[in-house]
C-alpha positions in Angstrom: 0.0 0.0 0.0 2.1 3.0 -1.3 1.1 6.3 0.8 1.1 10.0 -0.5 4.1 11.6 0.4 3.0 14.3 2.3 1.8 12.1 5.2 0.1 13.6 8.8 1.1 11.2 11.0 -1.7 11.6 13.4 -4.7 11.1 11.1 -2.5 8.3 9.5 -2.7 6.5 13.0 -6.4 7.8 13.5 -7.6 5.7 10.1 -5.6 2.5 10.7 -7.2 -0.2 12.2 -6.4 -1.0 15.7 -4.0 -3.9 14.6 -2.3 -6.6 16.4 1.4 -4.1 16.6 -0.9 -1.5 18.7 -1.9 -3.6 21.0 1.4 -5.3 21.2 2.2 -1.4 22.5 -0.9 -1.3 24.7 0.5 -4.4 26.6 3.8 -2.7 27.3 2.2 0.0 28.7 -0.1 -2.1 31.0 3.0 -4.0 32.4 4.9 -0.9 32.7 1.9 0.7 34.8 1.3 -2.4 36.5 4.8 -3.0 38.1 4.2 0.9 38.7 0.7 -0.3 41.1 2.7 -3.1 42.4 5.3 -1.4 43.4 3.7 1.7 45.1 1.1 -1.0 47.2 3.9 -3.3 48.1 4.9 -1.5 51.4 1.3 -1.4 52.7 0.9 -4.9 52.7 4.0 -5.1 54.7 3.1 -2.7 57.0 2.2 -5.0 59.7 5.0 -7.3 59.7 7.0 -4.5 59.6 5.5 -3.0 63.0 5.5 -6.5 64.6 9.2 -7.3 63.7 10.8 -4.2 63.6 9.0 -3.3 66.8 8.4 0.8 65.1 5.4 3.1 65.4 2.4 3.7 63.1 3.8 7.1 62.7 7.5 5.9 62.0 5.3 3.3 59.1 3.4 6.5 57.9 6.8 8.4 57.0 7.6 4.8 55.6 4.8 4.9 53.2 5.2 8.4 52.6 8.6 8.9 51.7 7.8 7.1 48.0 5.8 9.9 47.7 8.4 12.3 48.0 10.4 11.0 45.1 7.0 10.6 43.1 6.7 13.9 43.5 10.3 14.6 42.0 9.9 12.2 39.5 6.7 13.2 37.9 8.0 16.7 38.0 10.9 16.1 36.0 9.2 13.2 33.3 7.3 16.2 31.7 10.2 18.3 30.1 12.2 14.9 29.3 9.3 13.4 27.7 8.6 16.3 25.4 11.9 17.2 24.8 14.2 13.9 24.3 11.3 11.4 23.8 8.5 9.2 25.8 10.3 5.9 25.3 13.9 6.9 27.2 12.0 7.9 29.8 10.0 5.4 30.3 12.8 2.5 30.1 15.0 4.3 32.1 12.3 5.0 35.2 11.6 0.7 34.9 15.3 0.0 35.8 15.9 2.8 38.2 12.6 1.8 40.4 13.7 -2.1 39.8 17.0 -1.9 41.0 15.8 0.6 43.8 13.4 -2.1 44.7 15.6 -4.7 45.0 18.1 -2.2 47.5 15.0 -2.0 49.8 14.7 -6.1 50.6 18.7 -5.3 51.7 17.6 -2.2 54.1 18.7 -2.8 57.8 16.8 -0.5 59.6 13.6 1.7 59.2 16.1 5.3 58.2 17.4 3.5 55.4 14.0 2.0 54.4 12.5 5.4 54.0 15.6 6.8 52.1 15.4 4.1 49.6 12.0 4.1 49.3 12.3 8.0 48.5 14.7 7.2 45.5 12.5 4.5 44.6 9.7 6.7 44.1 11.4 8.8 41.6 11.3 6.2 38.9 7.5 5.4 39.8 6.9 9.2 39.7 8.4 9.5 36.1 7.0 6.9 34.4 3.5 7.3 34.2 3.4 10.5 31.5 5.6 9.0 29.4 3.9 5.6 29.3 0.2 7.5 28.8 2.1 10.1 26.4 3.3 7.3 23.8 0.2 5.4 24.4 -2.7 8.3 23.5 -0.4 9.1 20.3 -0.4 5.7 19.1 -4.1 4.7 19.7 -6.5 6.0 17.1 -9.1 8.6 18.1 -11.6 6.5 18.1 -10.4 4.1 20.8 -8.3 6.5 22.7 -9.7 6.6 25.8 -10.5 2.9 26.1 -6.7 2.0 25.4 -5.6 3.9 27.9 -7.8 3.3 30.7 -7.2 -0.7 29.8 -3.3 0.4 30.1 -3.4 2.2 33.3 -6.1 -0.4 35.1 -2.9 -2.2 34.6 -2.3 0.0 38.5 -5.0 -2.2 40.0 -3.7 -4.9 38.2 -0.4 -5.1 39.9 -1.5 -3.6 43.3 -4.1 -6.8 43.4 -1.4 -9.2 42.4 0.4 -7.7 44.9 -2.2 -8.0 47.6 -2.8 -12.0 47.1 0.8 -13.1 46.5 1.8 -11.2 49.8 -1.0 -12.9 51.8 0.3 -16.0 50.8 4.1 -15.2 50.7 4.9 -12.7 53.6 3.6 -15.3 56.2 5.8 -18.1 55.0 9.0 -16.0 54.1 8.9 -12.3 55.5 7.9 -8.9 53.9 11.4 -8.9 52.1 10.7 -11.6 49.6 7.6 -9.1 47.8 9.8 -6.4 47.3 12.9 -8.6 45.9 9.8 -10.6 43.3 8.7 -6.8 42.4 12.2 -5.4 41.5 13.6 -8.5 39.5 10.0 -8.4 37.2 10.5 -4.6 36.4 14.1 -5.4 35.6 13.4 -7.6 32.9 10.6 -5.6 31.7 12.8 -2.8 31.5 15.1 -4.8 29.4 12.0 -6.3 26.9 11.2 -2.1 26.7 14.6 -1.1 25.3 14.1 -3.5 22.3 10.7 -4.0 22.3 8.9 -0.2 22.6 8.8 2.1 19.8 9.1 6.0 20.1 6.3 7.8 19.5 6.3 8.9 15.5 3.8 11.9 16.7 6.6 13.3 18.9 9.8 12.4 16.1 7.4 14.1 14.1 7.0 17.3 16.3 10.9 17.6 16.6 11.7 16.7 13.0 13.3 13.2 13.4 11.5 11.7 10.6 14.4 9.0 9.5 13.0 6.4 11.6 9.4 7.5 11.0 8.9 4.8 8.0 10.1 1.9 9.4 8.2 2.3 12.7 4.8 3.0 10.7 5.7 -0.3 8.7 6.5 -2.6 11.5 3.6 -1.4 13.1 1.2 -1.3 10.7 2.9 -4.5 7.9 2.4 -4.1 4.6 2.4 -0.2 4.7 5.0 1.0 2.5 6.1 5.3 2.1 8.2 6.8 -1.0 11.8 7.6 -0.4 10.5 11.0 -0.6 8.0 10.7 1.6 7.8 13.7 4.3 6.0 13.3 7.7 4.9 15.7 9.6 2.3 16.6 12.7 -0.6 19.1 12.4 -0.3 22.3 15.1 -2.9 21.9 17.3 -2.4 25.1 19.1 -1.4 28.8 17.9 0.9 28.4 21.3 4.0 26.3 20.4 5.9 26.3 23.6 5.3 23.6 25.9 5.2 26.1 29.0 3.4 28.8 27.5 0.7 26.5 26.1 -0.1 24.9 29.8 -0.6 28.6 30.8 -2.9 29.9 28.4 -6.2 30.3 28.5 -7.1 27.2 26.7 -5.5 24.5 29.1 -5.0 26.6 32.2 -8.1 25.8 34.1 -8.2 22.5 32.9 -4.6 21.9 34.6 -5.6 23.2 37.4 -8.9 21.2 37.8 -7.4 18.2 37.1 -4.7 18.3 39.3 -7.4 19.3 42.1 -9.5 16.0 40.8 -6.1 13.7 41.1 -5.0 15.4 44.0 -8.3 14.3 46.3 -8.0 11.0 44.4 -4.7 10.2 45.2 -5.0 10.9 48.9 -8.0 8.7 49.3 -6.8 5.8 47.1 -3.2 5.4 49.1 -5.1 6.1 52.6 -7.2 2.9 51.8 -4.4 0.9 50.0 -2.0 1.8 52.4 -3.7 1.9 55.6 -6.5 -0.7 55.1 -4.6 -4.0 56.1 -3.8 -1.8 59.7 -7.4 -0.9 59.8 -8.8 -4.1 58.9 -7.0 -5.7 62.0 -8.0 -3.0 64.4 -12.3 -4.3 63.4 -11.1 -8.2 64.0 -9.6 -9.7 60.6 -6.9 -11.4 60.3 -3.3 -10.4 58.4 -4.6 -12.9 55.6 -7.9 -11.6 55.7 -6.8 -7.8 55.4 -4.9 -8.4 52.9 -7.6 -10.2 50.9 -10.1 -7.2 52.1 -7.3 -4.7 50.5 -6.7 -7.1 47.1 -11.0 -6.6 46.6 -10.3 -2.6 46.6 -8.3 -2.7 43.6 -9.4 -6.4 42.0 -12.8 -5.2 40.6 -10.9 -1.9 39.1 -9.6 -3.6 35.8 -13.6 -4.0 34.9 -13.9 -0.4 36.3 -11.5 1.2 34.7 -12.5 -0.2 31.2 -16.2 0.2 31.3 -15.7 4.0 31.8 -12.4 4.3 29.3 -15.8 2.7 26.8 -18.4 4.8 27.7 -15.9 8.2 27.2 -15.2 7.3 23.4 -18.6 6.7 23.6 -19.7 10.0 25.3 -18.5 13.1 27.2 -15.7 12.1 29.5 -16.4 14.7 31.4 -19.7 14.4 32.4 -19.0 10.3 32.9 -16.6 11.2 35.5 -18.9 13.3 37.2 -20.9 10.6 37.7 -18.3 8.2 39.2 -17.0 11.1 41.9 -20.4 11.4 43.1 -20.9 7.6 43.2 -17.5 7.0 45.0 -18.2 9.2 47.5 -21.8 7.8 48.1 -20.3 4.4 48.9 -17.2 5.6 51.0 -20.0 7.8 53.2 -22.1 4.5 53.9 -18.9 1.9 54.5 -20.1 1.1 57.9 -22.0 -0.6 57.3 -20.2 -3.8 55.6 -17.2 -3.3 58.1 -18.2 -5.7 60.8 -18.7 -8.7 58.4 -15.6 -10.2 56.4 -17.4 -11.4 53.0 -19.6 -8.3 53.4 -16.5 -5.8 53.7 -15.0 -8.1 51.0 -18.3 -7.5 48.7 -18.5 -3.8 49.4 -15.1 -3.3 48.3 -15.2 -4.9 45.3 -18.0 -2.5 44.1 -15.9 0.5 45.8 -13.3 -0.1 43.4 -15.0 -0.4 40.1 -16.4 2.9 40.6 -13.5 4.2 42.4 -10.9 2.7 40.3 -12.8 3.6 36.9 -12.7 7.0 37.8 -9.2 7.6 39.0 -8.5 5.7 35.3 -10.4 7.9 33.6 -8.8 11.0 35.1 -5.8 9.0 33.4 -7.4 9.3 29.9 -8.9 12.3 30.1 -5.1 13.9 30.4 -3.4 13.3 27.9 -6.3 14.1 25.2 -6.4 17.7 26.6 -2.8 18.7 25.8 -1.3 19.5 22.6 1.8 16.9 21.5 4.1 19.7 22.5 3.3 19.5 26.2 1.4 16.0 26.4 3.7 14.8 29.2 4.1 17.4 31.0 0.3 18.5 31.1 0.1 14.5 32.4 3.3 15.7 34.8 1.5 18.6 37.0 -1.3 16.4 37.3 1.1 13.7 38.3 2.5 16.2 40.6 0.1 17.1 42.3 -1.4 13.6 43.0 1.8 12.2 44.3 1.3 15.6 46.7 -2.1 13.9 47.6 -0.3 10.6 48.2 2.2 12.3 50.6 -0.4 13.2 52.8 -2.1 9.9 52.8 0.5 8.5 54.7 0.8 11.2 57.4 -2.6 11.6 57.5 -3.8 8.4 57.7 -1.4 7.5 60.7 -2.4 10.5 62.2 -6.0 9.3 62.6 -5.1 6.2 63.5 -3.1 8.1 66.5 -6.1 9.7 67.3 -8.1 6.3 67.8 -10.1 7.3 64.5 -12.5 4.1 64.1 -12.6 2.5 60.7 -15.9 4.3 60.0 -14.8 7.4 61.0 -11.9 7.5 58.7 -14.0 6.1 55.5 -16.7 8.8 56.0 -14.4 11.5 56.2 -12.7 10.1 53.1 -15.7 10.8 50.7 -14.7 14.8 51.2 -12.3 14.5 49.2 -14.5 13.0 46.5 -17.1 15.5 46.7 -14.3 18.2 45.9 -13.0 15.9 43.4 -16.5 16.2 41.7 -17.0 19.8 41.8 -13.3 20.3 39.9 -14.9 18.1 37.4 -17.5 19.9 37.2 -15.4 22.9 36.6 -13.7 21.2 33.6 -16.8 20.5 32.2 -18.4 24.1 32.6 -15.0 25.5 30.6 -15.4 22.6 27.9 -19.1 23.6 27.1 -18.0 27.7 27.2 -15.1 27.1 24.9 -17.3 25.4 22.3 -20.4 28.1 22.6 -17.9 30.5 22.5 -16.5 29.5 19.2 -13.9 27.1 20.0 -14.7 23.3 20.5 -12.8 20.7 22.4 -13.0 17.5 21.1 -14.3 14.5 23.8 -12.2 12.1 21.8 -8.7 13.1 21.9 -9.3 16.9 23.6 -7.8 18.9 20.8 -8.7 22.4 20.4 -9.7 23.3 16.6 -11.9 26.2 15.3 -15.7 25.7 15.4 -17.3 25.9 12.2 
């Protein structure tokens, strides 16, 4: 199939089928993301061997869990200027092996200072990966199926925090908390290693910085049987009348919507690592067992997979927007009334698994919902504030959650306050919406598929 040779890259991958190479890419991404969930979760579910044997506080285990944050923090701060300037693939390689080898260092820690250092450096790599991985996934999946691929890719989170959760109920009993974190650093190692040969730069972003040699034998490998002139040029549409990545997040076109969505994952973040972190300690303080809390944590994020794509679906189908409305306003409905499963074990067990599909599906969807509302120019480091600010969220889960436990806080207590957050989650989105339908009555549309801003006609 010879090509014209003037050739848009984007709406070349827009009217390509969504072929077996995609995919391939989309599974990368999910693995990538999932040793990113498994990773993050794995000190929570160690938690309580770790205040039994190393005989430490539930504040000395909050700074524990909270010092990943730290470095997520620093990590997603800095993946948004090396995405967009030296690629999304050399970011995201590089942030596997640093938070695998960093992983590994953490089985080795002696004591609870070195722990939290570690941990801190670890969370660099988990911090910088995520908007690179969404990045090179939302400009290789075609409009059309954007948002499903990448809420599939990042449910890949729950994925690996669930995996997590069963293996350690059966592992750390038998063989300490050590062995999880030593499993979880050897697996990202060799994915990092698959990555380097296996993942493709993004041809939207060689395109964007004029490093088109390798353009046509990426497009053919992905899509087989495609073949381009030798003179063949490829190039990417502007999207923007702002070029500069910086000065396009702060005009008036993205501005609010950074700021909203940063609010959004901000509250998200805070509530999803007080549950995933804190759960197993608050499960035992209503009766269950270390097995059991582990299992009740696991049903959090298990059902999210389902979550996550059922909304990614219904916002190709529909406004995003308004879809993730509805999910905020859901999640913090069921966090309000969570007393009343946490007495019984298969109840709790129940009730979480339907927490997390709305829960989980709407954290996802803030996921898909980024990187469409960003021009290729600042696509990762649009994803990056938001990133930011979550892992903000999560540094305050840890503190604040062994705070209230300090306090005596009941398990009820703590889950009604946590649907607060939600609420304020839902009135951002609500925000973001508002703009959306003011920008398209006021002569600009944004489009729900892949959030690019074009003239109205």
């Amino acid at each position: 199939m010879i090509q014209a040779h003037l050739v848009d890259v984007r709406s070349f991958i827009d009217v390509m089928p969504f072929g077996r190479r995609q995919i391939g890419i989309l599974a990368l991404i999910f693995s990538v993301i999932a040793c990113d969930g498994m990773d993050i979760g794995i000190m929570g579910f160690a938690a309580p061997e770790l205040l039994r044997t190393w005989k430490i506080s539930k504040a000395e285990m909050g700074s524990v869990l909270s010092s990943v944050f730290f470095g997520m923090a620093a990590g997603a701060a800095i993946a948004g200027p090396i995405g967009d300037r030296f690629g999304r693939k050399i970011l995201v390689a590089a942030s596997v092996t640093w938070f695998g080898l960093t992983t590994l260092l953490s089985a080795l820690a002696p004591n609870v200072s070195i722990l939290l250092a570690i941990r801190a450096l670890t969370g660099i790599g988990l911090g910088a990966v995520i908007p690179g991985a969404l990045a090179l996934l939302a400009e290789y999946a075609p409009r059309r199926k954007r948002s499903l691929a990448l809420t599939i890719a990042y449910s890949g989170f729950t994925a690996g925090a669930t995996l997590t959760g069963l293996s350690a109920a059966w592992l750390i009993p038998i063989f300490g908390w050590k062995i999880t974190l030593l499993l979880a650093g050897l697996i990202s190692l060799v994915l990092a290693g698959y990555l380097i040969v296996r993942l493709p730069e993004s041809v939207s972003f060689l395109a964007l910085k004029q490093r088109t040699t390798s353009i046509p034998r990426i497009l053919s490998q992905i899509f087989p049987g495609t073949t381009f002139p030798s003179e063949a040029q490829f190039w990417l549409p502007r999207e923007t009348d702002v070029e500069n990545r910086k000065s396009a997040l702060l005009s008036p076109r993205y501005a609010i919507t950074v700021v909203m969505l940063a609010i959004c994952y901000f509250m998200g973040t805070l509530v999803t690592y007080i549950i995933v972190g804190w759960l197993p300690v608050l499960s035992r303080s209503v009766g269950y067992t270390l097995a059991e809390g582990a299992v009740v944590t696991a049903q959090f994020t298990l059902a999210g997979p389902l979550g996550s794509v059922c909304v990614g679906y219904l916002m190709d189908l529909t406004n995003g927007r308004k879809i993730l409305m509805v999910t905020f306003l859901i999640s913090a409905i069921l966090l309000a009334v969570s007393s009343v499963a946490s007495k019984e074990f298969i109840a709790m067990a129940i009730f979480m698994l339907t927490l997390g599909f709305f829960f989980h599906g709407t954290m996802t969807g803030l996921q898909a919902l980024a990187p469409q509302s960003f021009p290729t120019s600042a696509r990762a480091s649009g994803v990056s504030f938001m990133h930011v600010a979550g892992r903000l969220g999560a540094i305050g889960s840890g503190a604040l959650g062994g705070f209230l436990l300090e306090l005596g806080w009941s398990f009820s207590k703590i889950f009604v306050t946590l649907s607060i957050p939600m609420l304020i989650g839902l009135v951002a989105m609500t925000v973001i919406y508002l703009q959306h339908s003011t920008l398209k009555h006021g002569g600009l549309s944004q489009d729900d598929s892949n959030g690019k801003i074009k003239s109205a006609t």
